[in-house]
Biopython code that builds the backbone (N, CA, C, O; Angstrom):
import numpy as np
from Bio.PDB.StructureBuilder import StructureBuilder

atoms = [
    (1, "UNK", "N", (13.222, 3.940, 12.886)),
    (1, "UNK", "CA", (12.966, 2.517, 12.791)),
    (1, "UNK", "C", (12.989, 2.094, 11.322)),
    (1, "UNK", "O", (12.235, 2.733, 10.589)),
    (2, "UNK", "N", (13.839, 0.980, 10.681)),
    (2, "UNK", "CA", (13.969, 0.709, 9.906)),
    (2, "UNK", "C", (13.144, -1.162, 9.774)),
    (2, "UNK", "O", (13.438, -2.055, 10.569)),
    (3, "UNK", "N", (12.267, -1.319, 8.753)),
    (3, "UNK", "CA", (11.367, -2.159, 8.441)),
    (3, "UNK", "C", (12.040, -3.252, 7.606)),
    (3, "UNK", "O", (12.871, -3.006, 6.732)),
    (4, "UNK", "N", (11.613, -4.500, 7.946)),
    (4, "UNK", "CA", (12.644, -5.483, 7.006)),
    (4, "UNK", "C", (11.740, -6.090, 5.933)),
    (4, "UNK", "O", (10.514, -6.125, 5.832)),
    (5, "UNK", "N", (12.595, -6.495, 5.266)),
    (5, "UNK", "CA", (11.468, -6.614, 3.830)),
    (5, "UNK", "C", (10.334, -7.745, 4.268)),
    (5, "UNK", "O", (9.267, -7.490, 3.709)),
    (6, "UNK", "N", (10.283, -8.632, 4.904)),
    (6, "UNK", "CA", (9.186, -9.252, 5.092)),
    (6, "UNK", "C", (8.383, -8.899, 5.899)),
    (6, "UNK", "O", (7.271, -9.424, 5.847)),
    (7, "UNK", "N", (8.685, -7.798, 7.017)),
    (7, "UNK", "CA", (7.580, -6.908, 7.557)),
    (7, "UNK", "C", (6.573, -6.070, 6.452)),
    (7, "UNK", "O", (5.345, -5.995, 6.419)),
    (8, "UNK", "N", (7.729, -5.410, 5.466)),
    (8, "UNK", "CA", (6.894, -4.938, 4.507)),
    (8, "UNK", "C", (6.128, -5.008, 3.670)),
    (8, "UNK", "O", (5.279, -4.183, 3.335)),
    (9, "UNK", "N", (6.531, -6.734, 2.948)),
    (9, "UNK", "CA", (5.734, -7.387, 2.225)),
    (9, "UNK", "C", (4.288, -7.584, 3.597)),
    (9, "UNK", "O", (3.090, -7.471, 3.340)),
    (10, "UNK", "N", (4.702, -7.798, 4.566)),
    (10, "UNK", "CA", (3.478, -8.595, 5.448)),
    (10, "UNK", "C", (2.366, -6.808, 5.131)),
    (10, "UNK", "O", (1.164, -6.745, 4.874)),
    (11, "UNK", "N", (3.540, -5.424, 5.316)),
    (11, "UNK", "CA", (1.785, -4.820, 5.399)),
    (11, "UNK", "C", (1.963, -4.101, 4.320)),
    (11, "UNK", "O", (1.534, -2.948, 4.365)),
    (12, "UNK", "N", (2.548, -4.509, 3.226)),
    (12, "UNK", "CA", (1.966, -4.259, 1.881)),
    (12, "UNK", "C", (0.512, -5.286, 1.735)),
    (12, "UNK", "O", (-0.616, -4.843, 1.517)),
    (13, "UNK", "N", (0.807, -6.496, 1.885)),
    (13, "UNK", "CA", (-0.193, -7.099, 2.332)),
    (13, "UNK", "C", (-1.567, -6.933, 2.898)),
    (13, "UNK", "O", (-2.587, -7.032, 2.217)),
    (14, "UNK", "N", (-1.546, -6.706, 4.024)),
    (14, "UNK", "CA", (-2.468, -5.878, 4.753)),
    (14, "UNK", "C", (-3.443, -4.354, 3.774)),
    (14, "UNK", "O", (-4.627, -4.026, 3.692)),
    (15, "UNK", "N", (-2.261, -3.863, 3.259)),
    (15, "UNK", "CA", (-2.632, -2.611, 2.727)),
    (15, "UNK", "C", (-3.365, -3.202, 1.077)),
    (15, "UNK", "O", (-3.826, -2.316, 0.357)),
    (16, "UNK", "N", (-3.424, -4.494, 0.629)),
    (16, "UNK", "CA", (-4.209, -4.502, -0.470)),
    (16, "UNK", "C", (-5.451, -5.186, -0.030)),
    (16, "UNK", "O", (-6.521, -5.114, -0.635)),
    (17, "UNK", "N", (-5.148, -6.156, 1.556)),
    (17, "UNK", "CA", (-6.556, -6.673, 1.596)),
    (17, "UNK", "C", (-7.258, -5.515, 2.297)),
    (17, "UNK", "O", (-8.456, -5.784, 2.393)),
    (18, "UNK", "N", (-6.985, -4.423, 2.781)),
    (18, "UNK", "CA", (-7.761, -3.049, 3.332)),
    (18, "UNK", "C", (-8.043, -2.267, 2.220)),
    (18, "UNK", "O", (-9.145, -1.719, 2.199)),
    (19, "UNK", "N", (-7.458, -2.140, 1.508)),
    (19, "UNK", "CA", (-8.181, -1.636, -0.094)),
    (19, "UNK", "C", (-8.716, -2.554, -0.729)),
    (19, "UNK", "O", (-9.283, -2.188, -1.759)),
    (20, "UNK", "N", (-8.753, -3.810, -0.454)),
    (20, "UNK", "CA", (-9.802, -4.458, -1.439)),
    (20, "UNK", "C", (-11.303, -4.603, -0.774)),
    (20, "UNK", "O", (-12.417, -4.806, -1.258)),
    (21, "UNK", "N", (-10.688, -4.354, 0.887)),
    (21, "UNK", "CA", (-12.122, -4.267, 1.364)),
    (21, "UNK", "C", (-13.237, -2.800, 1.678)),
    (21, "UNK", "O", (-14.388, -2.690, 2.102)),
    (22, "UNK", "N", (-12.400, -2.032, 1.308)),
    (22, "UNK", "CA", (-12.931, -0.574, 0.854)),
    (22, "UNK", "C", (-13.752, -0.321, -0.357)),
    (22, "UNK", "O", (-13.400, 0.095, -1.461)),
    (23, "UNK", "N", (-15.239, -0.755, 0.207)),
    (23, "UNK", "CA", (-15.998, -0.316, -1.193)),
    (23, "UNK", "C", (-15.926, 1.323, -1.610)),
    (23, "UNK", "O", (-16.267, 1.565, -2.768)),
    (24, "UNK", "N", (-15.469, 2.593, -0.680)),
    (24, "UNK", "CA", (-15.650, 2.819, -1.347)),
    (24, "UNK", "C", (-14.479, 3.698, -2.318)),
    (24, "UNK", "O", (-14.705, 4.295, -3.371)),
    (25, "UNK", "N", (-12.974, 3.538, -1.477)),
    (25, "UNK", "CA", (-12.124, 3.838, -2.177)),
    (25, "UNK", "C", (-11.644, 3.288, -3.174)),
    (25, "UNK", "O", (-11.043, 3.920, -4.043)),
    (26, "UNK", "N", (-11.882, 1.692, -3.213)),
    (26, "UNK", "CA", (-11.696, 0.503, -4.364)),
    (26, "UNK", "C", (-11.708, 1.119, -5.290)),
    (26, "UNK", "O", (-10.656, 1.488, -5.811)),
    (27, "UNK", "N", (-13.052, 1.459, -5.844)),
    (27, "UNK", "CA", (-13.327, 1.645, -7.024)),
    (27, "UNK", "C", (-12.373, 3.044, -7.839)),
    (27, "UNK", "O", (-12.198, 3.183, -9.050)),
    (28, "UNK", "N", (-11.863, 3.963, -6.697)),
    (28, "UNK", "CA", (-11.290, 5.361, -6.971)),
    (28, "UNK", "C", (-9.597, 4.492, -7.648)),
    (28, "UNK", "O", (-9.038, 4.809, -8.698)),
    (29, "UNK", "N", (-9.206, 3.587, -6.836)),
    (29, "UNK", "CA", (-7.601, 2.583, -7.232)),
    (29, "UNK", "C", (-7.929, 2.423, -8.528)),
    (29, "UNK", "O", (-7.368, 3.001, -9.459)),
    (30, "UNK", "N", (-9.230, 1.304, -8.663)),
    (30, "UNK", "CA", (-9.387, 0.698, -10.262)),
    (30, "UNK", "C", (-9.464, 1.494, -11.209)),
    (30, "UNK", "O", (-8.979, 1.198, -12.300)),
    (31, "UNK", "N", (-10.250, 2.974, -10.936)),
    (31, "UNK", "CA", (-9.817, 3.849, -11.882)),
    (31, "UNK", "C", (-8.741, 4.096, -12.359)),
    (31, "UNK", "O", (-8.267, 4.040, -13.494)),
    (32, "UNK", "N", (-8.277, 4.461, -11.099)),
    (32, "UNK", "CA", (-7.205, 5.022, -11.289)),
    (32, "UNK", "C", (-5.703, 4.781, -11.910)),
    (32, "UNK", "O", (-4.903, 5.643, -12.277)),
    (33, "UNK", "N", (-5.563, 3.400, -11.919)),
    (33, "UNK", "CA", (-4.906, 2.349, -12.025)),
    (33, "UNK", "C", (-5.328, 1.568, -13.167)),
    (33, "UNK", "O", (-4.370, 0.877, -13.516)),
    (34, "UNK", "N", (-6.276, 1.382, -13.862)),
    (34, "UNK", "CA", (-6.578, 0.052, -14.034)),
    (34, "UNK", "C", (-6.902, -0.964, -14.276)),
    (34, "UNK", "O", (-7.278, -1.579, -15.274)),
    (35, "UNK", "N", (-6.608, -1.287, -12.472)),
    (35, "UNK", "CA", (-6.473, -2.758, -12.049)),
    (35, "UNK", "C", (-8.180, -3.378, -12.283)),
    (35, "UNK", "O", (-9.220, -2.734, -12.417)),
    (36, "UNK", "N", (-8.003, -4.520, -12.269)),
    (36, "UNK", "CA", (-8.982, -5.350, -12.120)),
    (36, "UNK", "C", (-9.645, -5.735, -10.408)),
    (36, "UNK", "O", (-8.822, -5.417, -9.549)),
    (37, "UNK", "N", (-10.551, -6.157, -10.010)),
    (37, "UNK", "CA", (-11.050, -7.418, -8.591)),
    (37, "UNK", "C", (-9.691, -7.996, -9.109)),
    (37, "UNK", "O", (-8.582, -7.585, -8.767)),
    (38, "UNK", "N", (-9.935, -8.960, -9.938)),
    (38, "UNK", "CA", (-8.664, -10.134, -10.093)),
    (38, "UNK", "C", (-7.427, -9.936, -9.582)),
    (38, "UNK", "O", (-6.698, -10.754, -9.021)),
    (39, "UNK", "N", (-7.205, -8.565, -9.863)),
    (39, "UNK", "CA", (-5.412, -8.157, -9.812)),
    (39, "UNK", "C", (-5.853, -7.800, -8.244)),
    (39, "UNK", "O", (-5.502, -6.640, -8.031)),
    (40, "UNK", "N", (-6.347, -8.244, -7.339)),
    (40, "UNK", "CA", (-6.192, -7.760, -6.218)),
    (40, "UNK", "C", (-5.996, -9.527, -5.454)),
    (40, "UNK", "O", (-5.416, -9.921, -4.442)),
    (41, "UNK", "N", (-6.582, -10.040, -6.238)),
    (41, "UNK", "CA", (-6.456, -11.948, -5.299)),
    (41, "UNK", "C", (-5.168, -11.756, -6.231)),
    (41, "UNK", "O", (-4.219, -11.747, -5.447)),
    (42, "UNK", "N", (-4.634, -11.579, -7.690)),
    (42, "UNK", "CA", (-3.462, -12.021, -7.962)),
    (42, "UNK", "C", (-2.020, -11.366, -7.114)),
    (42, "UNK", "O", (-0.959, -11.925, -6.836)),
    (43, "UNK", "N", (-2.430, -10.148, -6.890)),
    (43, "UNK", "CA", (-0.986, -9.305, -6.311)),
    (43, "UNK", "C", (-1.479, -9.306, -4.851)),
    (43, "UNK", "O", (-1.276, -8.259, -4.236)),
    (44, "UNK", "N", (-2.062, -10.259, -4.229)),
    (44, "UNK", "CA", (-2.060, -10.571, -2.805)),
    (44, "UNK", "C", (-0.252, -10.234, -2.622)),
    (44, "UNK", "O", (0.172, -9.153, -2.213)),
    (45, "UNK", "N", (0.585, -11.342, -2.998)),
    (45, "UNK", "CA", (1.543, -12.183, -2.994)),
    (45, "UNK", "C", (2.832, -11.322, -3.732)),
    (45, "UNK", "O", (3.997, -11.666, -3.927)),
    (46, "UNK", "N", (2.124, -10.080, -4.047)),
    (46, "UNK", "CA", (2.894, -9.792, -5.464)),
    (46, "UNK", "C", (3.941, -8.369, -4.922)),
    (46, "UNK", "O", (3.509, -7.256, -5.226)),
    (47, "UNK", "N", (5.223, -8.442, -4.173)),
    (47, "UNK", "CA", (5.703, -7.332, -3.681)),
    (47, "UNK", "C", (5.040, -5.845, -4.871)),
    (47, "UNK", "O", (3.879, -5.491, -4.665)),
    (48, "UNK", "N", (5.781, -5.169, -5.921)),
    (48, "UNK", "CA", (5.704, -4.579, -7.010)),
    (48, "UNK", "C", (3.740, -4.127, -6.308)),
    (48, "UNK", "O", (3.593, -3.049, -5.731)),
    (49, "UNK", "N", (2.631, -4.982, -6.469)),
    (49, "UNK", "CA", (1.581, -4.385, -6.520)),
    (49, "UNK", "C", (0.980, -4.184, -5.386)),
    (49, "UNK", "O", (-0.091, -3.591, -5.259)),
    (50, "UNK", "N", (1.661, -4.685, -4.476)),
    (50, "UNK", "CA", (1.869, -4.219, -2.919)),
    (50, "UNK", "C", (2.232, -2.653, -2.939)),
    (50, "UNK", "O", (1.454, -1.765, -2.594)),
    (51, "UNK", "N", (3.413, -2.484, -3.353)),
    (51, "UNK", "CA", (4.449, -0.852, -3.811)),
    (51, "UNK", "C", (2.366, 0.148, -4.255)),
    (51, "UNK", "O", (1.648, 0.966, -3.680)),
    (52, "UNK", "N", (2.324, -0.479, -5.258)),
    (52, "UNK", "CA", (0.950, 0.667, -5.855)),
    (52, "UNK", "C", (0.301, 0.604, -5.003)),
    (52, "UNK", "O", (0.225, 1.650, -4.358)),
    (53, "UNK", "N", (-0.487, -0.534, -4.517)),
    (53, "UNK", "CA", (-1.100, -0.067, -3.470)),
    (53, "UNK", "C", (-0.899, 0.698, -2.125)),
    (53, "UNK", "O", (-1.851, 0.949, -1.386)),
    (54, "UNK", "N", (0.245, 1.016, -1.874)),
    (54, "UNK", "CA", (1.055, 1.717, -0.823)),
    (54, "UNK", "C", (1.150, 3.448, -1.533)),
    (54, "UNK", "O", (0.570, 4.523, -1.382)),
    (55, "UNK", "N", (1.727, 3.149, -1.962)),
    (55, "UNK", "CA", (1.902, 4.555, -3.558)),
    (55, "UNK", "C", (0.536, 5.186, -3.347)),
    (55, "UNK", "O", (0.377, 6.242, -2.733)),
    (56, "UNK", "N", (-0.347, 4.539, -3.843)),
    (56, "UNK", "CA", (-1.966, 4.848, -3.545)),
    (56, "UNK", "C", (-2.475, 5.642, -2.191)),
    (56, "UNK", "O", (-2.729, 6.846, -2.213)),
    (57, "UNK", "N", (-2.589, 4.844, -1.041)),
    (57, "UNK", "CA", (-2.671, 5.091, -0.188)),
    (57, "UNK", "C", (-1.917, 6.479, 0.706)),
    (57, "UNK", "O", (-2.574, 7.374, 1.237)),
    (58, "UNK", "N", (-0.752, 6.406, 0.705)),
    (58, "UNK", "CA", (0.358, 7.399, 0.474)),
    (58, "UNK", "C", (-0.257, 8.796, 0.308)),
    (58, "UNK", "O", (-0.196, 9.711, 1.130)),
    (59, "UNK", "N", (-1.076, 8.813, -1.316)),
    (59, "UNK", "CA", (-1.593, 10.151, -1.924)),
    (59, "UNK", "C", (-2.379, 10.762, -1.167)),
    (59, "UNK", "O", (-2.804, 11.739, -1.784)),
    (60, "UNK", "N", (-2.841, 10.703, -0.056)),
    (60, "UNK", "CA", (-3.975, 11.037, 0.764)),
    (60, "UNK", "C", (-4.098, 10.897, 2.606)),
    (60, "UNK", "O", (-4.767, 10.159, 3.329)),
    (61, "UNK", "N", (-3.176, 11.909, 2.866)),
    (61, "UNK", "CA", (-3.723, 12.065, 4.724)),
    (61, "UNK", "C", (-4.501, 11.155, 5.515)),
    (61, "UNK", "O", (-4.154, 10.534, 6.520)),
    (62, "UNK", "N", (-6.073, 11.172, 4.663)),
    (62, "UNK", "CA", (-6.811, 11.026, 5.328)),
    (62, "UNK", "C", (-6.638, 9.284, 5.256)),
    (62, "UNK", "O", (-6.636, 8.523, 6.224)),
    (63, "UNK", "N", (-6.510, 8.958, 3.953)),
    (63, "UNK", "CA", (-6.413, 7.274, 3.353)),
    (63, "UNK", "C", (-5.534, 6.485, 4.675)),
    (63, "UNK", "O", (-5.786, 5.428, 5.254)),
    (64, "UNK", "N", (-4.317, 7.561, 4.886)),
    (64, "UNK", "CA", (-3.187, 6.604, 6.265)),
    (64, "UNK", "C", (-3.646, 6.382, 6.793)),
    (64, "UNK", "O", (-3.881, 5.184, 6.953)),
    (65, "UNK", "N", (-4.317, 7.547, 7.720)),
    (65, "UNK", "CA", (-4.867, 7.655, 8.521)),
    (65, "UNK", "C", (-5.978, 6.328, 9.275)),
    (65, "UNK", "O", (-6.008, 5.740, 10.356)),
    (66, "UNK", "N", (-6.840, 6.303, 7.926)),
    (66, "UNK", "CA", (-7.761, 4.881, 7.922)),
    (66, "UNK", "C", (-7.256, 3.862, 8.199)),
    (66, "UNK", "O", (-7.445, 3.177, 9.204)),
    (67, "UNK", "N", (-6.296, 3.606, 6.975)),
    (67, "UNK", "CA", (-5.107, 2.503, 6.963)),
    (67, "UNK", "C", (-4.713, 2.088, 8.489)),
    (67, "UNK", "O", (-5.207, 1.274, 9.270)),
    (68, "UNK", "N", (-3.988, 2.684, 8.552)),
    (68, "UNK", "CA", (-3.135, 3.016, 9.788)),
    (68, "UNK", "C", (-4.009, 2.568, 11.111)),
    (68, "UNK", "O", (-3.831, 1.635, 11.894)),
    (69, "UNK", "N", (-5.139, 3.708, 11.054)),
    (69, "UNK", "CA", (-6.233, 3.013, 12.528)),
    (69, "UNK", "C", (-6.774, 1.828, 12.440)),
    (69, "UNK", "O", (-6.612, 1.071, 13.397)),
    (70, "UNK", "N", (-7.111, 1.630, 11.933)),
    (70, "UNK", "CA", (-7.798, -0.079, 11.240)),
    (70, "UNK", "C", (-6.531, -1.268, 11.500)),
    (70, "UNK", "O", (-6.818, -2.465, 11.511)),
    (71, "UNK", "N", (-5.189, -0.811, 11.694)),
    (71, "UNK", "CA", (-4.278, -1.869, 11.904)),
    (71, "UNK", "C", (-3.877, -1.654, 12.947)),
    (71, "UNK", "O", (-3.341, -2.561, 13.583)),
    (72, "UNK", "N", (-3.978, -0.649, 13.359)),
    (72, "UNK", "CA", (-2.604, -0.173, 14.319)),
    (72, "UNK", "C", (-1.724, 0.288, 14.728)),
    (72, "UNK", "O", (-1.224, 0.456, 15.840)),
    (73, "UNK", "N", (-1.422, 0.611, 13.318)),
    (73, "UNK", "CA", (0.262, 0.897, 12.877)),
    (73, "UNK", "C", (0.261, 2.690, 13.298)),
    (73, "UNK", "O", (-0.620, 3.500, 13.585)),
    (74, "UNK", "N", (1.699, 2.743, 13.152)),
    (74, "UNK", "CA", (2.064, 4.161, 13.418)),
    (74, "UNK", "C", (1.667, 4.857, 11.529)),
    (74, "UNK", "O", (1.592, 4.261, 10.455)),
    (75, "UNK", "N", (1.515, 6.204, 11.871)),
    (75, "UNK", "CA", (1.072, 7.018, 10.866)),
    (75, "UNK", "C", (2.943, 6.566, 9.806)),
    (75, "UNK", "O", (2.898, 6.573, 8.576)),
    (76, "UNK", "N", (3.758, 6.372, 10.238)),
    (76, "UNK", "CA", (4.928, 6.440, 9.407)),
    (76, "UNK", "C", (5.237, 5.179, 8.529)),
    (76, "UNK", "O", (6.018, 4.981, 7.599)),
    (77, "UNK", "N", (4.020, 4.149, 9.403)),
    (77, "UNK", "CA", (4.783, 2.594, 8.895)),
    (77, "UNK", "C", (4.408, 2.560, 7.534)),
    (77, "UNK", "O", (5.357, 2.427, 6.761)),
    (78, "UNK", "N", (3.064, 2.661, 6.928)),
    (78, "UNK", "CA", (3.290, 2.470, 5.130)),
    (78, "UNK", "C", (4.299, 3.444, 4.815)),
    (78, "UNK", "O", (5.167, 2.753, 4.284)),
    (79, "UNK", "N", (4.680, 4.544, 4.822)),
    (79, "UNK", "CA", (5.813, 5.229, 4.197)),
    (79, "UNK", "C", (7.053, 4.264, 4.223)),
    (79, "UNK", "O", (7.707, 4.157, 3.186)),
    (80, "UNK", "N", (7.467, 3.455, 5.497)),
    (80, "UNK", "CA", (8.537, 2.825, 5.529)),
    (80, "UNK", "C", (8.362, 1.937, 4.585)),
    (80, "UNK", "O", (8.984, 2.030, 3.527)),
    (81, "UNK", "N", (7.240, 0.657, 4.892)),
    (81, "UNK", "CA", (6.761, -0.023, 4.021)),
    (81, "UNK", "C", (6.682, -0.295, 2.748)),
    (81, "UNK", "O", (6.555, -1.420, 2.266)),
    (82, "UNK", "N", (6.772, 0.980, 2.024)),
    (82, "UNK", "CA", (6.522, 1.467, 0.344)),
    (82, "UNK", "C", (8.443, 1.009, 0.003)),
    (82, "UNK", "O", (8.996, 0.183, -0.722)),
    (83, "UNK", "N", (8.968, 2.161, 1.063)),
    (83, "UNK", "CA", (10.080, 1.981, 0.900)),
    (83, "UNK", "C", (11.344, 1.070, 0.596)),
    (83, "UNK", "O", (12.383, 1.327, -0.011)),
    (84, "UNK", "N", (10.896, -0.088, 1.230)),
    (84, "UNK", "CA", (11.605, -1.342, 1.081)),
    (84, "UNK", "C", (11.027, -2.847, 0.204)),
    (84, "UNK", "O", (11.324, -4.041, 0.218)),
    (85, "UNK", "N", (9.802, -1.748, -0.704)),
    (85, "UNK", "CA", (9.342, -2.690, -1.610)),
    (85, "UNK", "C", (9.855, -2.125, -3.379)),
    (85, "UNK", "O", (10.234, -1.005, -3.721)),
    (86, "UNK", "N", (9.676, -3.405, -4.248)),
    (86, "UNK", "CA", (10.606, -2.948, -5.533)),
    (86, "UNK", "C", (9.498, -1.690, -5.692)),
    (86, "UNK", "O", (8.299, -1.799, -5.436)),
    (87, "UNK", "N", (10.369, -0.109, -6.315)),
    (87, "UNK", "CA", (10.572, 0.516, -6.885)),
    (87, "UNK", "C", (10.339, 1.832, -5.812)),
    (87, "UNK", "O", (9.899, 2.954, -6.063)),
    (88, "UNK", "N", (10.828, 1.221, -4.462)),
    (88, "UNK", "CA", (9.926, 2.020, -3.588)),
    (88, "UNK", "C", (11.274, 3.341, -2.666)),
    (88, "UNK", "O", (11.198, 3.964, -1.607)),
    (89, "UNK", "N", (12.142, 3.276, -3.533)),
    (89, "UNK", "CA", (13.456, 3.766, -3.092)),
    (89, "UNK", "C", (13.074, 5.440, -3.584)),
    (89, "UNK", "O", (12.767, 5.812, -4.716)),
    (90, "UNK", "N", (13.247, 6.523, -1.964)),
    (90, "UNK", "CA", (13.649, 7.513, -2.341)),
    (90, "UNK", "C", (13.907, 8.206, -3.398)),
    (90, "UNK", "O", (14.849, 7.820, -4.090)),
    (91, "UNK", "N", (12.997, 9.653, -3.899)),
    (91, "UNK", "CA", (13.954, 9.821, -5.418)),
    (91, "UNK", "C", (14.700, 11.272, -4.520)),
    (91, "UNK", "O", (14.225, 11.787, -3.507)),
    (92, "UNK", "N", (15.775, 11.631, -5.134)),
    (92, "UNK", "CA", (16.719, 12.772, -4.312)),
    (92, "UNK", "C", (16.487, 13.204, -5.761)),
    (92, "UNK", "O", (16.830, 12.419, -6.644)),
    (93, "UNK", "N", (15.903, 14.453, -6.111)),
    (93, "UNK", "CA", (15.556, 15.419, -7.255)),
    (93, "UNK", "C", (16.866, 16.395, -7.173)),
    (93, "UNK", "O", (16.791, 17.259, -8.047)),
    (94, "UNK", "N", (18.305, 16.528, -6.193)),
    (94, "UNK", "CA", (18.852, 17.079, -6.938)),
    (94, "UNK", "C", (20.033, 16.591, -7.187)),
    (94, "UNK", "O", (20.760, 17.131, -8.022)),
]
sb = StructureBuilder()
sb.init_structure("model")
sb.init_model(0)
sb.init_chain("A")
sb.init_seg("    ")
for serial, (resi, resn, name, xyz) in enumerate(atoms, 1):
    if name == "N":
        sb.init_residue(resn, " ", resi, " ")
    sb.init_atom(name, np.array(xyz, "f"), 0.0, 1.0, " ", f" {name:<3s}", serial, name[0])
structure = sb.get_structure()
């Protein structure tokens, strides 16, 4: 199944207001990253900080997993998702 970019923006979407409502992984992103509270109302909207927050999420089994049950979605859809947002293209290492 291939995801069209405004599906993806919609749960890149999803995937920053579920990390912004995660007290307690939030704070592990802003480290990690960072980002500001602010940069989370600013890159609501923002494909690119949609991508990190996907990227983010991504790093961790268990994080989809959450993600994922909390929406609905199949365990594969942020992977697709990441994919069809800017910088979110496959790297082929050889």
């Amino acid at each position: 199944m291939v995801l069209s970019r405004d599906t993806a923006e919609l749960i890149g979407l999803q995937a920053v207001a579920w990390l912004a409502s995660n007290d307690e992984l939030r704070p592990v992103f802003l480290g990690a990253t960072g980002a500001s509270e602010s940069d989370f109302r600013a890159g609501l909207e923002d494909p690119e900080f949609q991508g990190a927050v996907l990227d983010f999420i991504l790093m961790d089994d268990a994080w989809v997993a959450g993600f994922c049950e909390g929406l609905g979605l199949d365990l594969d859809t942020p992977r697709m998702a990441r994919a069809m947002l800017p910088g979110g293209g496959e790297v082929n290492w050889t």
